[in-house]
Legacy VTK file of the C-alpha trace (Angstrom):
# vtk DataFile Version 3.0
C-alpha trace
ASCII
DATASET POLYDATA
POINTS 391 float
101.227 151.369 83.584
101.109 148.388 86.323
102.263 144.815 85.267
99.858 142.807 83.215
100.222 139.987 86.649
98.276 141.309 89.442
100.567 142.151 92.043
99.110 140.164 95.146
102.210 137.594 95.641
105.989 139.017 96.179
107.767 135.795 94.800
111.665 135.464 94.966
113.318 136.570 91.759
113.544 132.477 90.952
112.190 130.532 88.509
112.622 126.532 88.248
112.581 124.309 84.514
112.412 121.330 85.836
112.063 119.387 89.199
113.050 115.425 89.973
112.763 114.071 92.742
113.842 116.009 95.764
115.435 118.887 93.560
113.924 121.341 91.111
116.453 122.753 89.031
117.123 126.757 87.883
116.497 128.949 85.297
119.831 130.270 87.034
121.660 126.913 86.081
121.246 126.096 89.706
120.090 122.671 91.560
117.980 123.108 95.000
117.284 120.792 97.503
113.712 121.542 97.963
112.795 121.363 101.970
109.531 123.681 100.974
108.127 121.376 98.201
105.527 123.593 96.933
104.282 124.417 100.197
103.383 120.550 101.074
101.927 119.939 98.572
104.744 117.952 96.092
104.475 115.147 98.565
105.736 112.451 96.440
108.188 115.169 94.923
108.572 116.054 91.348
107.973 114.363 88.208
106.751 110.704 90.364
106.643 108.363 87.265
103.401 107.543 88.751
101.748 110.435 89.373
103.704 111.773 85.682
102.062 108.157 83.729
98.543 108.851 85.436
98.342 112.421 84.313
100.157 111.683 80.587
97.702 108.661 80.324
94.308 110.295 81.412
95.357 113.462 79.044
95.991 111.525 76.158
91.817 110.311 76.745
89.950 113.244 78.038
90.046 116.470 79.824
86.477 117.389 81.443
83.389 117.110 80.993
81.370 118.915 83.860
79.851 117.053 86.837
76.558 116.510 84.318
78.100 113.386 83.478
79.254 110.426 85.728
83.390 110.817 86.497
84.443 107.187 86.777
87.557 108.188 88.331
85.104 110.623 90.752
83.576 107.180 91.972
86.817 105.208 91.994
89.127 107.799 94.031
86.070 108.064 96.497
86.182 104.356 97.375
89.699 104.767 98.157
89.228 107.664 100.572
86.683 106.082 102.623
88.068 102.485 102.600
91.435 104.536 104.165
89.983 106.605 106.269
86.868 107.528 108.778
84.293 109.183 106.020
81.221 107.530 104.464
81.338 110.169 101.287
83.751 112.294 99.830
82.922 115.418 97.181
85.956 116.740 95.201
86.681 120.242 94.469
90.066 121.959 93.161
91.689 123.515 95.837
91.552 123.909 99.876
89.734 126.642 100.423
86.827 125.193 98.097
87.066 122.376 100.440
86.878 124.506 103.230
83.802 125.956 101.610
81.731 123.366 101.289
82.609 121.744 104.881
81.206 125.376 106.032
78.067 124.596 103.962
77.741 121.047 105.001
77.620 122.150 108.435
74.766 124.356 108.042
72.830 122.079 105.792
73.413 119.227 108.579
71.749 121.622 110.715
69.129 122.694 108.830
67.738 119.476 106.987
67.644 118.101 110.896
64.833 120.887 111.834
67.761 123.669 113.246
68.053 126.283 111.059
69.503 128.475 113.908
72.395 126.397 114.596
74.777 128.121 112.373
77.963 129.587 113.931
81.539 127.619 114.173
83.931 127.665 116.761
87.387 128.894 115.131
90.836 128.887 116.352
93.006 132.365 116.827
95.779 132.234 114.492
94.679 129.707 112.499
94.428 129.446 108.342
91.675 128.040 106.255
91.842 129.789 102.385
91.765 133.302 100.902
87.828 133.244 100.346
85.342 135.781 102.180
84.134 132.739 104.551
87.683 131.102 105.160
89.460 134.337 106.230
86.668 135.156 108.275
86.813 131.564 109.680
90.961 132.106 110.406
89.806 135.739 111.664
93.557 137.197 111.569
93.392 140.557 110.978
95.645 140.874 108.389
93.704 138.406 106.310
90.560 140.697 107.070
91.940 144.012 105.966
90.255 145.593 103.454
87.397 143.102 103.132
85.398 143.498 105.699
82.860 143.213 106.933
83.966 139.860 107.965
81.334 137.098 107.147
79.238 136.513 110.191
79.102 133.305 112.167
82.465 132.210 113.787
83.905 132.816 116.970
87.026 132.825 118.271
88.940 131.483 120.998
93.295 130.203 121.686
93.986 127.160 120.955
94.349 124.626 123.830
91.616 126.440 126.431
89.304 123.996 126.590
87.560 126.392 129.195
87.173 129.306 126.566
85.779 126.834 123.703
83.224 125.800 126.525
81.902 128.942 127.469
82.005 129.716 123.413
79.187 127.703 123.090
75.793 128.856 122.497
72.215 127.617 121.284
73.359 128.794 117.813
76.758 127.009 117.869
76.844 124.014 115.214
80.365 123.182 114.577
83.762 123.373 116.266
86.784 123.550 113.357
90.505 123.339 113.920
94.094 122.143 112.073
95.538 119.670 114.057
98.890 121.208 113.145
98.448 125.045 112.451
100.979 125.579 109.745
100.683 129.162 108.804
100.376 129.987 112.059
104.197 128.664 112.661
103.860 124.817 112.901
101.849 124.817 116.830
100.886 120.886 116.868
97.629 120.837 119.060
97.930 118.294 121.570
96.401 115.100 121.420
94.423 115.822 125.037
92.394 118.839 123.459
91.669 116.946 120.061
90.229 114.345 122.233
88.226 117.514 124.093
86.868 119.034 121.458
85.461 115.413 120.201
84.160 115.313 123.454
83.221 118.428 123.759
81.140 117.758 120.145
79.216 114.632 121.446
78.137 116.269 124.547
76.171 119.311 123.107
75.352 117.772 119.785
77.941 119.671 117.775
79.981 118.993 114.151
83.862 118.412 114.385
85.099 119.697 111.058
89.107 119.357 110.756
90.760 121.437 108.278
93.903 118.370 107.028
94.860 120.522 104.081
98.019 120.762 104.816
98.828 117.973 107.505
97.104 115.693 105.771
97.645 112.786 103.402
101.366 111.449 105.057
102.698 114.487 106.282
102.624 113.869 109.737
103.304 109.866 109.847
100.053 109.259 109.549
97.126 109.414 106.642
95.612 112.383 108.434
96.697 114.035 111.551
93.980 113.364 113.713
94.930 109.659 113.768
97.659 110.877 116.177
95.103 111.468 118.723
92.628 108.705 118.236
89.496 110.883 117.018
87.588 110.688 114.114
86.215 113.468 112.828
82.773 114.520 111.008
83.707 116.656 108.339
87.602 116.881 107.363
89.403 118.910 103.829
91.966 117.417 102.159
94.018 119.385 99.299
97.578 120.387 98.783
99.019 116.925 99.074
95.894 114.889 97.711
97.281 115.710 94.249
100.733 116.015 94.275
100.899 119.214 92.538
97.884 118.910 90.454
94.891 121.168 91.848
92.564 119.242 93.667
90.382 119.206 96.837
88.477 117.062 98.739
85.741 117.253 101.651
85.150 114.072 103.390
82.152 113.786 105.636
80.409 110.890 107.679
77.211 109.671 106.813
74.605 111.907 108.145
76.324 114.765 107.297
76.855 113.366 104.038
72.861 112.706 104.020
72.230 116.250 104.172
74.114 117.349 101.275
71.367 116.822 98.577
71.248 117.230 94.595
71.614 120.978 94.400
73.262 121.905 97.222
76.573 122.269 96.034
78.810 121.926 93.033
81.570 122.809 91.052
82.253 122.798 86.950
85.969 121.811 86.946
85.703 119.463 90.336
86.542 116.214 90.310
87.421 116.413 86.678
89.388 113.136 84.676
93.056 114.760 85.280
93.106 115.763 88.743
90.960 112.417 89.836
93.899 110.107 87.761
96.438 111.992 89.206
95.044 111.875 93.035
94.050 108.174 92.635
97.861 107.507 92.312
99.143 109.743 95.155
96.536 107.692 97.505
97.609 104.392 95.651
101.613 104.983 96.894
100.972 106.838 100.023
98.405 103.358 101.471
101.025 101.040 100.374
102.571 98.639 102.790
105.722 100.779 104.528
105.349 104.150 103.077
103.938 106.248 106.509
106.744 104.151 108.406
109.230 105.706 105.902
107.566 109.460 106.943
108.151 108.704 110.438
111.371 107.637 110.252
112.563 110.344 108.196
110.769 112.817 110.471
112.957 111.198 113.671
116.455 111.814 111.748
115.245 115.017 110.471
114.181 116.201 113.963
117.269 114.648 115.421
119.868 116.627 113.378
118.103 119.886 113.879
118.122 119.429 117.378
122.365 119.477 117.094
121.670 122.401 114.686
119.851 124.664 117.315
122.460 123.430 120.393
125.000 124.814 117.979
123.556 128.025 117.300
121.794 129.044 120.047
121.957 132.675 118.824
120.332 131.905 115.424
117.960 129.042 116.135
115.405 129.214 119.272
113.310 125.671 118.942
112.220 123.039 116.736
108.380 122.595 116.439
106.118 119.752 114.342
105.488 116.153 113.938
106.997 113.795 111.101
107.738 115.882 108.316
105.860 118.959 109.624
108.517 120.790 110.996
109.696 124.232 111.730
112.392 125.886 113.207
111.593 128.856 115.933
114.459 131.580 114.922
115.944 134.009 117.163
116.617 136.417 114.041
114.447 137.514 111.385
113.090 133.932 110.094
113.384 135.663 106.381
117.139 135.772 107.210
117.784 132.237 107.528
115.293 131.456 104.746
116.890 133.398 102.425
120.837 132.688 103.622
119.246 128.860 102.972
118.325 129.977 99.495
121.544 131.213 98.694
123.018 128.046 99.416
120.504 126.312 97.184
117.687 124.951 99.843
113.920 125.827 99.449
111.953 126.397 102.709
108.858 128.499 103.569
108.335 131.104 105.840
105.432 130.787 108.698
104.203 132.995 111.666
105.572 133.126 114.940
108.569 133.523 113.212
108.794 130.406 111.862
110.572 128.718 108.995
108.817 125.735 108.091
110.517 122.858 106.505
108.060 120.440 104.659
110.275 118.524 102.175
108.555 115.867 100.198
107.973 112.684 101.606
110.293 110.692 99.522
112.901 112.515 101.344
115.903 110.313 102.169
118.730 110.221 104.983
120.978 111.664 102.335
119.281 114.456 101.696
118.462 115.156 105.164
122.183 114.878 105.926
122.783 117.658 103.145
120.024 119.874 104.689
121.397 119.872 107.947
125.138 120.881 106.490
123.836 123.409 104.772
121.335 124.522 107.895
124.584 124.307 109.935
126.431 126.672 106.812
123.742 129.009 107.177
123.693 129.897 110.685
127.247 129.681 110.941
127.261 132.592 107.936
124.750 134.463 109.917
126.897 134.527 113.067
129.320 135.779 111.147
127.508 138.891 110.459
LINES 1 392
391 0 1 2 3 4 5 6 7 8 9 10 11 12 13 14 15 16 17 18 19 20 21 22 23 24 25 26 27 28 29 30 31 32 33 34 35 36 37 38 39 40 41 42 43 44 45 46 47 48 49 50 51 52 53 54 55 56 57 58 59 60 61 62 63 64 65 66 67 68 69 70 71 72 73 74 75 76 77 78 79 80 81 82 83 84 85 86 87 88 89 90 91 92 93 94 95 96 97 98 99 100 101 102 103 104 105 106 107 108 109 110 111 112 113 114 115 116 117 118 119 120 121 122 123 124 125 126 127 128 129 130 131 132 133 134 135 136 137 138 139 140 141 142 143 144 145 146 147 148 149 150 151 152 153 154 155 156 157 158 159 160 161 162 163 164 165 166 167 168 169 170 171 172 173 174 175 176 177 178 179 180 181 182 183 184 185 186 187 188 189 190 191 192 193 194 195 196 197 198 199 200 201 202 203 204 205 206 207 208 209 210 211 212 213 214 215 216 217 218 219 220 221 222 223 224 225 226 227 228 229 230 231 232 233 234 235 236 237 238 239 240 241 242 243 244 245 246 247 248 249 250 251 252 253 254 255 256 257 258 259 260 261 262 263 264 265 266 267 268 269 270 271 272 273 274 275 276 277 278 279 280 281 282 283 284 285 286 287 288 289 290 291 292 293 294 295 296 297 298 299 300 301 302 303 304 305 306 307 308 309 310 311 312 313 314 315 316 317 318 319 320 321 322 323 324 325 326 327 328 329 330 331 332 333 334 335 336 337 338 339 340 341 342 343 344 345 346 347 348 349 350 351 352 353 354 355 356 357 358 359 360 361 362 363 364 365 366 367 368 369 370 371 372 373 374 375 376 377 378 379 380 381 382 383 384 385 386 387 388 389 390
């Protein structure tokens, strides 16, 4: 007999009852400082009494009731998105890779409704992460994502990140779109620099192309700023938002400009449980605290202390700890051992983290975070290595 649960994930023999704040607390009788926070997406951390009174409130009313029927909160949470950001439209969804999805499709229906149905293929980024669908692993094009599915979905090309030379000569009469995470987080926190995000926008203008960035997960605060591309100065033309958007309530978004927008007419897309009452309530308040006067200021400030006592951390233990990578609160640390060593000596001493590539261990606390509990992160960091030293 196999287990009744599909056995795709290999979670830690953990289990939580309750989270507040920066902590979640044990069904071991254990509390955790949580440095991982759901992998970014508890952004505001757990149990916000806003984010807790918008969901309680909009449950006690109603549920769903399928995109037949105006959303008022669909309408209201879309006004807040453009009024903070670049996009003329938004389209809601319920998770990243859906919003990945459908900036794929907008892409191709830009193309197409504009008399160039041959202008289909994207220019991708080598390790790079964009969902676990057909089109989004195909769109990442990491190997092990592709095992065992192939063949890949056709259409997207691959070159390294920061060759502005290789995206060029990428280009063809059938290129439409160029996508990339300004941060690539799976791939082991490798911030793009601000010179080649100002290429590629560059690069888009000149030969007519669609910049699509994928902010799942370094969007909405977790770099310092709304979205990560602010950083560099760029807007782009199609950009996903999830993870953070609704603080651990499923939802996505896909935010587009105008005549993108434009293309993407009744029919062309949709989604039963998108944009429903609970997840729209619950995202309206995550963008309510994260635009209010002072909170991004707060991410950037923790980021700097955070940053500051890891750097001690990794002059310490130069045997243990390599480099620190990342941008506000979108940090990892470069390990010279196993990174699943140090993340799970961490866990032992009661600190969440996730793992990443490059052998990376990611920290992505929630933005709430305080210089207390950075100070206890980097004692127990400091605890950690200094165990692993000692063999």
């Amino acid at each position: 007999m196999i287990p009744a649960l599909l056995s795709n994930y290999a979670p830690a023999d953990l289990s939580f009852e309750k989270g507040e704040g920066m902590y979640l607390y044990g069904n071991d009788g254990r509390r955790y400082l949580d440095f991982a926070a759901g992998v970014a997406v508890c952004a505001l951390g757990h149990a916000h009494p806003k984010l807790v009174a918008a969901l309680t409130d909009q449950a006690s009313k109603v549920w769903h009731v399928s995109n037949l029927f105006r959303i008022p909160g669909q309408e209201e949470l879309a006004e807040k998105l453009v009024k903070a950001t670049f996009a003329d439209a938004a389209y809601f969804c319920n998770s990243g890779a859906e919003a990945n999805e459908c900036g794929l499709k907008m892409v191709r229906k830009y193309f197409s409704a504009n008399g160039h149905p041959e202008k289909y293929r994207v220019i991708a980024f080598e390790n790079s992460f964009h969902g676990r669908t057909l089109a989004t692993i195909a769109a990442a094009g990491q190997q092990k994502l592709l095992d065992g599915f192939g063949p890949a979905v056709e259409g997207f090309d691959h070159v390294p990140v920061g060759d502005i030379e290789k995206v060029k000569a990428a280009i063809t009469d059938e290129t439409a779109a160029i996508l990339i995470e300004p941060v690539l987080g799976e791939g082991g926190i490798q911030v793009v620099e601000v010179e080649f995000m100002r290429a590629l926008r560059e690069l888009c203008d000149e030969h007519d192309l669609l910049l699509m960035l994928d902010e799942i997960q370094t969007g909405m605060g977790r770099t310092g700023k709304l979205f990560a591309h602010e950083h560099a100065g760029i807007t782009p033309d199609i950009l996903t938002s999830a993870k953070a958007l609704g603080g651990g309530f499923p939802v996505g978004a896909c935010l587009a400009v105008e005549k993108v927008a434009k293309a993407m007419t009744v029919g062309s897309h949709g989604s039963t449980y998108g944009g429903n009452p609970l997840a729209m309530a619950v995202a309206g308040a995550v963008v309510d605290v994260m635009t209010e006067e002072g909170f991004l200021d707060h991410v950037q400030q923790m980021g700097n202390h955070l940053k500051q006592g890891l750097a001690g951390v990794v002059d310490r233990h130069p045997d243990i700890l390599e480099e620190i990578r990342g941008i506000g609160l979108h940090l990892g640390l470069k390990c010279k051992v196993e990174n699943t060593q140090v993340g799970s000596k961490l866990l032992e001493l009661g600190v969440l983290t996730a793992k990443g590539g490059d052998n990376v261990v990611r920290l992505l606390p929630p933005l709430i975070v305080e210089d207390a509990q950075i100070s206890e992160f980097i004692g127990l960091l400091d605890e950690a290595c200094t165990e692993l030293e000692n063999g």
